[in-house]
DRENNUSE-927447 format. One record per residue (C-alpha): residue in one letter; x, y, z. Coordinates in nm, 3 decimals, padded with zeros to 5 digits. Each point is the difference from the previous one (the first is absolute). Layout:
N
+-------+---------+---------+---------+
: filum :       u :       v :       w :
+-------+---------+---------+---------+
:     A :       X :       Y :       Z :
...
+-------+---------+---------+---------+
//
This chain:
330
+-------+---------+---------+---------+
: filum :       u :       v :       w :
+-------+---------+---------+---------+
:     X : -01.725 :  00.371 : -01.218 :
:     X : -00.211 :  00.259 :  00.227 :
:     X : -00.068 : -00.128 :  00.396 :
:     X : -00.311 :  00.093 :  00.143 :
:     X :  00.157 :  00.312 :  00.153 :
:     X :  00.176 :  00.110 : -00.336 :
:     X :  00.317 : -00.058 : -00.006 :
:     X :  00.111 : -00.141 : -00.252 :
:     X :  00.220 : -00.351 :  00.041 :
:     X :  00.349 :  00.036 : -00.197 :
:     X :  00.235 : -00.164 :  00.167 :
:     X :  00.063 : -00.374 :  00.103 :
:     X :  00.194 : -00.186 :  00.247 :
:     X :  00.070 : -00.310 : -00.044 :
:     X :  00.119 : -00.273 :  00.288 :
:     X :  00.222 : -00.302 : -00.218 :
:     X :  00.098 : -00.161 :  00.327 :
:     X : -00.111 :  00.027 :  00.355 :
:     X :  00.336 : -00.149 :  00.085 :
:     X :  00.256 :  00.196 :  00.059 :
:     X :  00.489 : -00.043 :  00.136 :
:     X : -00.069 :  00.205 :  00.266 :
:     X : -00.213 :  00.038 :  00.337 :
:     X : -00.047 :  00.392 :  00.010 :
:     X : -00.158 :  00.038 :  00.305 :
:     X : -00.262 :  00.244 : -00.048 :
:     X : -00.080 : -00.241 : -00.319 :
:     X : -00.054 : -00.357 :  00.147 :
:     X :  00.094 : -00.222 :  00.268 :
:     X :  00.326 : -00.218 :  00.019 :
:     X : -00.174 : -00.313 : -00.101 :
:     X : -00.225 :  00.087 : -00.235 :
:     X : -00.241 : -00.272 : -00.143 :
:     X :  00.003 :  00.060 : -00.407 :
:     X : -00.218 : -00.086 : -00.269 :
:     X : -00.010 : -00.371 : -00.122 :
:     X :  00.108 :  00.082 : -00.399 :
:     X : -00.354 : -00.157 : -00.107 :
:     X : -00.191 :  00.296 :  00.135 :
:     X :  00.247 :  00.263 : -00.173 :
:     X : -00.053 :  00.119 : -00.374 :
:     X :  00.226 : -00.084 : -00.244 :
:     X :  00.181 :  00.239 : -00.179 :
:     X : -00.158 : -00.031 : -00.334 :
:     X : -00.361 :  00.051 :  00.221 :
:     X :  00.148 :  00.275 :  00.131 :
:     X :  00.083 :  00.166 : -00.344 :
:     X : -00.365 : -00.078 : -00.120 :
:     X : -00.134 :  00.186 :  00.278 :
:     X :  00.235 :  00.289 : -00.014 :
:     X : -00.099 :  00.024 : -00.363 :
:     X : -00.370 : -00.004 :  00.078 :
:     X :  00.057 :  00.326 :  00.292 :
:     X :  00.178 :  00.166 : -00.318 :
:     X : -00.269 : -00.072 : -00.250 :
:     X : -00.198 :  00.208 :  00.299 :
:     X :  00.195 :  00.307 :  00.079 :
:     X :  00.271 : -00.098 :  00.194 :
:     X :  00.311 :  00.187 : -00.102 :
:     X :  00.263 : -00.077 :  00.272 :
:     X :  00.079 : -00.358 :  00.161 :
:     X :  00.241 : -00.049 :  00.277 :
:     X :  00.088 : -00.363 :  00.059 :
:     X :  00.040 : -00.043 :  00.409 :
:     X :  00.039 : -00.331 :  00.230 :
:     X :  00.142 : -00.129 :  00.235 :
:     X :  00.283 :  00.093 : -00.173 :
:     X : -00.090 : -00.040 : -00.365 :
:     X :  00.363 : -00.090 : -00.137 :
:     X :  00.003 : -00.290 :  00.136 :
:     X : -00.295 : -00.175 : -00.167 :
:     X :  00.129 : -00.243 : -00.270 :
:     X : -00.015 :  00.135 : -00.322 :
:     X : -00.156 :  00.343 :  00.092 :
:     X :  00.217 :  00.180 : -00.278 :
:     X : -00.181 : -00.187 : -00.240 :
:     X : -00.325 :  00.232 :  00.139 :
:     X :  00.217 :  00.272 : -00.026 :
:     X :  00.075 : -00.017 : -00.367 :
:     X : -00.350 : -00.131 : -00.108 :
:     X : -00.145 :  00.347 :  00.170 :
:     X :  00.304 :  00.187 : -00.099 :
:     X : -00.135 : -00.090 : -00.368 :
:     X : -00.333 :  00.183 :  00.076 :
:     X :  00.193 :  00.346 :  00.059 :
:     X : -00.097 :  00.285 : -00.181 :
:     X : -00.209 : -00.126 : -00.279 :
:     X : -00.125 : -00.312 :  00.189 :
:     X : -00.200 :  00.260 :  00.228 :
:     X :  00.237 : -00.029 :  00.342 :
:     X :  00.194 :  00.319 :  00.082 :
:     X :  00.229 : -00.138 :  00.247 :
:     X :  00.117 : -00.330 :  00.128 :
:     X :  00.149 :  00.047 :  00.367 :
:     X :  00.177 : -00.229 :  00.298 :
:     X :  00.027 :  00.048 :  00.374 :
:     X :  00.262 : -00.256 :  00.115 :
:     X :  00.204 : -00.049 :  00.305 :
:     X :  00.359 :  00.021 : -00.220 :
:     X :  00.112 : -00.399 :  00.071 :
:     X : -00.038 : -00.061 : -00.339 :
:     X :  00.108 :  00.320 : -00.190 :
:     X :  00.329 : -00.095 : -00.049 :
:     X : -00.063 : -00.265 : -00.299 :
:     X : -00.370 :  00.141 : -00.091 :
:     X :  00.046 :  00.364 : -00.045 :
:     X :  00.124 :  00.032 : -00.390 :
:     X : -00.305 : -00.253 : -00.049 :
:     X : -00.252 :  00.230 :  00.189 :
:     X :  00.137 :  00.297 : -00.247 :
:     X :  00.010 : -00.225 : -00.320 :
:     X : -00.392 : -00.112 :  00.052 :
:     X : -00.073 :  00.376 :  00.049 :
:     X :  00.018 :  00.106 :  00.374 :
:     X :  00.100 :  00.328 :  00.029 :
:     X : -00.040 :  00.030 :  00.382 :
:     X : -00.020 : -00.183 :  00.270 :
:     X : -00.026 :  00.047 :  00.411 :
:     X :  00.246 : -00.173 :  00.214 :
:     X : -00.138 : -00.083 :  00.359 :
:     X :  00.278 :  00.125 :  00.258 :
:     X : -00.073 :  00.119 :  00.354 :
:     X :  00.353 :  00.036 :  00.119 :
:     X :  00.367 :  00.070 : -00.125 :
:     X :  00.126 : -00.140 :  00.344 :
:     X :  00.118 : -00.363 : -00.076 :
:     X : -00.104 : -00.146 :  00.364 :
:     X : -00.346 :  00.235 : -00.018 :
:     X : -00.086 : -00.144 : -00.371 :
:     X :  00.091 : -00.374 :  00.151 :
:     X : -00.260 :  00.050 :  00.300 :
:     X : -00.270 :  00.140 : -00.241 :
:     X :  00.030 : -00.246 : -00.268 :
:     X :  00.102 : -00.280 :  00.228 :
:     X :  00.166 : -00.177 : -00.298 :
:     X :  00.169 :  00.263 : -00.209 :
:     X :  00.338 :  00.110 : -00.041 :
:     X : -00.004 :  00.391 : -00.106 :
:     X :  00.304 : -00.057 : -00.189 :
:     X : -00.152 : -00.206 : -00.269 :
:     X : -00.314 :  00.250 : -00.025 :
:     X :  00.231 :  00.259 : -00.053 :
:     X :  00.205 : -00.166 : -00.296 :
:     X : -00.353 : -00.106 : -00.118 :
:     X : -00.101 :  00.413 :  00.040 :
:     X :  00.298 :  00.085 : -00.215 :
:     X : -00.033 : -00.278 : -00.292 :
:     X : -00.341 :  00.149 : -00.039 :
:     X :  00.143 :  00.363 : -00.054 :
:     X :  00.339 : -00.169 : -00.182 :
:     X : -00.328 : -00.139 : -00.251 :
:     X : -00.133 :  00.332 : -00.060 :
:     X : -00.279 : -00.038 :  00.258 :
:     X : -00.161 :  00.274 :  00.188 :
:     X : -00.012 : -00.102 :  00.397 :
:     X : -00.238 :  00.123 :  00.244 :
:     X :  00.079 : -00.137 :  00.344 :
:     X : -00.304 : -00.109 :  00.190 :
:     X :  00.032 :  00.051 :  00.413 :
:     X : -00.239 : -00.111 :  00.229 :
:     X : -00.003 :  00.200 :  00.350 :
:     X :  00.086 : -00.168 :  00.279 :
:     X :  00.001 :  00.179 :  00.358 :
:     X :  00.321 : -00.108 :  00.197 :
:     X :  00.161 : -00.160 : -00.286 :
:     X :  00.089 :  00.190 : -00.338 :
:     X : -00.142 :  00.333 :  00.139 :
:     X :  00.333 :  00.147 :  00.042 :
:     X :  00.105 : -00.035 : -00.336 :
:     X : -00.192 :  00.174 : -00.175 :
:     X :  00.166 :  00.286 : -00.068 :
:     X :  00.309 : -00.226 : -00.101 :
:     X : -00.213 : -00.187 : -00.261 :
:     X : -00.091 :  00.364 : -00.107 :
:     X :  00.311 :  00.107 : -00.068 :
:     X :  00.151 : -00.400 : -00.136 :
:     X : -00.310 :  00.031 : -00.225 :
:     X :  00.100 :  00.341 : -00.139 :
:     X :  00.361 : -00.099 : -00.096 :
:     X : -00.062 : -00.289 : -00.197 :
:     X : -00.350 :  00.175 : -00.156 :
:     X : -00.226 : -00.232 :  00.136 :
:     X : -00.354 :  00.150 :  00.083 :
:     X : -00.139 : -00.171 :  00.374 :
:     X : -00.337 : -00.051 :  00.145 :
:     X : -00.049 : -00.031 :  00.367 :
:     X : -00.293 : -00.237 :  00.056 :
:     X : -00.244 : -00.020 :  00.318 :
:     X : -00.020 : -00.343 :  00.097 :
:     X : -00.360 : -00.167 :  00.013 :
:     X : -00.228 : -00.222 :  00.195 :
:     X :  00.027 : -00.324 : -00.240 :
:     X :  00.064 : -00.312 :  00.085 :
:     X :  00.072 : -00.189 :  00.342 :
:     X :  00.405 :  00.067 :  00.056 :
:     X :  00.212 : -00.035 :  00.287 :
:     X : -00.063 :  00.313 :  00.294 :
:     X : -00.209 :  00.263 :  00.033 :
:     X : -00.085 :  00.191 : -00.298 :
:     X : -00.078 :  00.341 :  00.188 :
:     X :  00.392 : -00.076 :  00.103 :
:     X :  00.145 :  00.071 : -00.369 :
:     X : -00.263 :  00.271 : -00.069 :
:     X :  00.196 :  00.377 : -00.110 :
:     X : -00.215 :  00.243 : -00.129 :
:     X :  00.149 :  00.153 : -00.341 :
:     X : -00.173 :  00.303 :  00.129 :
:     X :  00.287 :  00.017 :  00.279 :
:     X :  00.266 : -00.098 : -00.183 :
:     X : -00.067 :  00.271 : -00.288 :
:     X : -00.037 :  00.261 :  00.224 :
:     X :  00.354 : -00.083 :  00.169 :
:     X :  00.155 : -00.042 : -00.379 :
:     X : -00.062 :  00.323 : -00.056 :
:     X :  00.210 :  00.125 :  00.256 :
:     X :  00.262 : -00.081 : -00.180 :
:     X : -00.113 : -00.055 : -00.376 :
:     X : -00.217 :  00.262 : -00.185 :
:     X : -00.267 : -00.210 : -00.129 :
:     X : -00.182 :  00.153 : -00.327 :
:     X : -00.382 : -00.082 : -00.111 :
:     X :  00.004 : -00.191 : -00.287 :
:     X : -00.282 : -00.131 : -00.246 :
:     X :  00.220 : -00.285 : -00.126 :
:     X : -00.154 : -00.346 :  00.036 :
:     X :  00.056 : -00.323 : -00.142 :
:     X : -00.373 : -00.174 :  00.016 :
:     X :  00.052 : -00.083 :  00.353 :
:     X : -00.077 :  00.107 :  00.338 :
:     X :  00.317 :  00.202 :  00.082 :
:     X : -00.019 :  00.400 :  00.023 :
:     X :  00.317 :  00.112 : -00.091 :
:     X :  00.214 :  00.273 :  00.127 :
:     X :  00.341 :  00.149 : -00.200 :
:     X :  00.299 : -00.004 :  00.276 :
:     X :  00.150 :  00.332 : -00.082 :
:     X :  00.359 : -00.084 :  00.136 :
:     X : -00.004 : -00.302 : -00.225 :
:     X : -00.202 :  00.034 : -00.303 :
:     X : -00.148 : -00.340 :  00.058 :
:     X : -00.377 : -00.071 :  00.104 :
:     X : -00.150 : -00.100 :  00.320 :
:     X : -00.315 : -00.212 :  00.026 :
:     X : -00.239 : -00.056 :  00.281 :
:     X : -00.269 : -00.304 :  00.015 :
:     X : -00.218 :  00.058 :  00.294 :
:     X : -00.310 : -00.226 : -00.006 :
:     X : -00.007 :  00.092 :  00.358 :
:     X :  00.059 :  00.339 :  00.049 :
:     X : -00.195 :  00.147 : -00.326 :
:     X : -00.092 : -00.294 : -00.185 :
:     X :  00.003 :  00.037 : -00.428 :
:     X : -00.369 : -00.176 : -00.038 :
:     X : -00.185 :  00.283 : -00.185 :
:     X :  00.263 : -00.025 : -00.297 :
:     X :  00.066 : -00.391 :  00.031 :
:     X :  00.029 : -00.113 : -00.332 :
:     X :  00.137 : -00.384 :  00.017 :
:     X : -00.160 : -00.347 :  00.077 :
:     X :  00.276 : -00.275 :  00.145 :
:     X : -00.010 : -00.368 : -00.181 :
:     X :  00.188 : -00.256 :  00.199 :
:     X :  00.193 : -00.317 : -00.109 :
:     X : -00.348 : -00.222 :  00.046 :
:     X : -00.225 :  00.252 : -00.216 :
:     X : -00.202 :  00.165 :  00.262 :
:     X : -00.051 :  00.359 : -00.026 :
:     X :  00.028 :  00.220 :  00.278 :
:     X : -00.166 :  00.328 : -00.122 :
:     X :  00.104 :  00.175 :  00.337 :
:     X :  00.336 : -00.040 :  00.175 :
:     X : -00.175 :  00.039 :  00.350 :
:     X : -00.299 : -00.171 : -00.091 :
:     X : -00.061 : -00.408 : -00.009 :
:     X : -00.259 :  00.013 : -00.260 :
:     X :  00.150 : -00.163 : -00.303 :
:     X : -00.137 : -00.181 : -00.331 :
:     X :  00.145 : -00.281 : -00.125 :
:     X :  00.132 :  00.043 : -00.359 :
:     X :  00.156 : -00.389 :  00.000 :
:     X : -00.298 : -00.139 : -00.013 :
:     X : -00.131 :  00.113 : -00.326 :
:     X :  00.331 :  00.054 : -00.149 :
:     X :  00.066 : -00.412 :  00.031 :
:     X : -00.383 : -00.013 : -00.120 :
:     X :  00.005 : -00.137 : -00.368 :
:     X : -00.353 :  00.098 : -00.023 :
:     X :  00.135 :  00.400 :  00.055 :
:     X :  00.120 :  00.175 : -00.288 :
:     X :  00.153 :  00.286 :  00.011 :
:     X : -00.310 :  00.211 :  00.014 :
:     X : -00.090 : -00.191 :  00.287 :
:     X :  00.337 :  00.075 :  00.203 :
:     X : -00.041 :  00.373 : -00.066 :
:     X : -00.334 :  00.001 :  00.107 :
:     X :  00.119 : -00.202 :  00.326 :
:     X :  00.242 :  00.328 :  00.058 :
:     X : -00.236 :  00.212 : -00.086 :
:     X : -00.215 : -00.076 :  00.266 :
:     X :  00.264 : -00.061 :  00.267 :
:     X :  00.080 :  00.384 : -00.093 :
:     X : -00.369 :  00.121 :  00.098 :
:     X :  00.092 : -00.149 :  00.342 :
:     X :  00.299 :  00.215 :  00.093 :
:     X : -00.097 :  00.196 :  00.343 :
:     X :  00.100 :  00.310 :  00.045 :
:     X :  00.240 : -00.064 :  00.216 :
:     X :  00.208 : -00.163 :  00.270 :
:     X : -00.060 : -00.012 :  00.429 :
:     X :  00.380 : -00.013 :  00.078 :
:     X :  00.024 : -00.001 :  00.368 :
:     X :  00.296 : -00.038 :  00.231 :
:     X : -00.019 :  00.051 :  00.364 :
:     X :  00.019 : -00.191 :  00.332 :
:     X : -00.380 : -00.077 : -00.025 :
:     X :  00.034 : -00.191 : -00.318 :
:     X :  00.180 : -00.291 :  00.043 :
:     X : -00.049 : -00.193 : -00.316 :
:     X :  00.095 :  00.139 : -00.312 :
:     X : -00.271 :  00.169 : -00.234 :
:     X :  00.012 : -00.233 : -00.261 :
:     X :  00.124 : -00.378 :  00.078 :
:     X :  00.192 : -00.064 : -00.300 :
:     X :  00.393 :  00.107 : -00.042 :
:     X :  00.104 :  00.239 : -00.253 :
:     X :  00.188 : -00.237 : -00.174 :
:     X : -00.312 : -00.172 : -00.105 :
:     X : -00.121 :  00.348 : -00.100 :
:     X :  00.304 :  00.099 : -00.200 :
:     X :  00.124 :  00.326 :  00.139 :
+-------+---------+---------+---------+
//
């Protein structure tokens, strides 16, 4: 698949659940209002549309939420795509995941052929994590971290950037990373969603923060990636990598190679966009073959814009796109 400005669409991510055991809050407000389980795909839809983006290119798939571990059944997904590995046309099968449920779900993961996975984690500081996450207890996302490494699991840790709260740390989670050999990506935070305060509040340029890093870290250009929008960076002192997401700062749009399905079947072929084109429609269409759902994705496809309008400032008080990421899926 080839969008209007040439790129060419690879990569899939894939929302199973817009619900979700913890309240980050740069996520989703405190009392979030989910949706009713008649409106979400079920798993077996899910599969047939995966199958149809792999008939069509796609190579990677990363299944999102919410927190996607905690959708019932979800590792039956994982081992029908897992099946579709090499020969079946998909060249990786990937997770991000808060952790919770690591502990009993990791040597599953592995078995149905995930062979990496990111772990979201914005501070090692137990009170810092609580605050963030307003649910979570660090401790059990740690044991989760370390069941997923115990199962033979590479871990990336996932950090969003938070001014005044996990700022400090980064040089710990650095160095924490480095011992156990766990890669990390520091993530600018983004105007989705309606959450509680100010988003211009939480807003740290990676910019900033890479420029004070290396004061103390030589940081080494890299041409690693992973099909996503990180730019990496080896840590000298470590041997580990360092990733930066800034859809803010320098935003990844003119090599943006992924579309975003969510749990009801709409794709979003722009994370910062709202145009979307609903896939659940057809796909619950007896009348559609599967001739017909490609086509529906191919034309979705040669609707992808070239890019986002990200904006966060003290002018813009509503966020730039009204849905939440967990809708999205990450």
């Amino acid at each position: 698949m080839i969008d209007p400005f040439g790129r060419r669409i690879s990569y899939l991510r894939v929302s199973v659940t817009d619900r979700c055991d913890l309240r980050c809050v740069y996520c989703m407000a405190e009392d979030m209002t989910f949706l009713p389980k008649r409106e979400v795909l079920t798993l077996e839809e899910m599969d047939r549309l995966c199958g149809a983006f792999i008939s069509l290119g796609v190579e990677r798939i990363r299944l999102t939420g919410g927190e996607p571990l905690v959708r019932k059944g979800v590792m039956t997904l994982f081992q029908s795509l897992g099946a579709r590995l090499g020969g079946g046309g998909l060249k990786e099968l990937t997770v991000t995941t808060n952790g919770t449920q690591l502990g009993h779900m990791a040597e599953g993961l592995y078995a149905a052929g995930v062979r990496r996975i990111n772990v979201s984690l914005d501070s090692l500081d137990p009170a810092v994590f609580k605050a963030v996450t307003r649910w979570g207890e660090l401790e059990k996302t740690l044991d989760g971290i370390f069941a997923a490494k115990a199962a033979g699991l590479a871990v990336k840790i996932n950090a969003v950037a938070l001014k005044g709260v996990n700022e400090g740390e980064y040089d710990r989670m650095l160095a924490w990373c480095g011992e156990h050999g766990f890669d990390l990506t520091l993530i600018e935070t983004m105007p989705m969603g309606e959450i509680t305060g100010e988003r211009v509040d939480q807003y740290l340029p990676l910019s900033l923060v890479r420029a004070q890093l290396r004061q103390r870290w030589t940081l080494e250009e890299t041409d690693y990636r992973t099909g996503g929008p990180a730019r990496y960076f080896t840590v000298k002192e470590t041997g580990g990598r360092l990733g930066f997401i800034t859809p803010m700062t320098h935003n990844f749009c003119e090599s943006c190679n992924r579309v975003r399905l969510t749990c009801t079947g709409t794709l979003y072929m722009c994370l910062g966009q709202e145009d979307a084109a609903d896939l659940r429609r057809p796909l619950r269409d007896p009348a559609v073959d599967e001739a017909g759902l490609r086509a529906a994705i191919e034309a979705a496809i040669a609707r992808k814009p070239k890019g986002h309008d990200f904006v966060i400032d003290r002018r813009h008080k509503t966020p730039a796109v009204g849905r939440h990421m967990s809708v999205t899926g990450g």
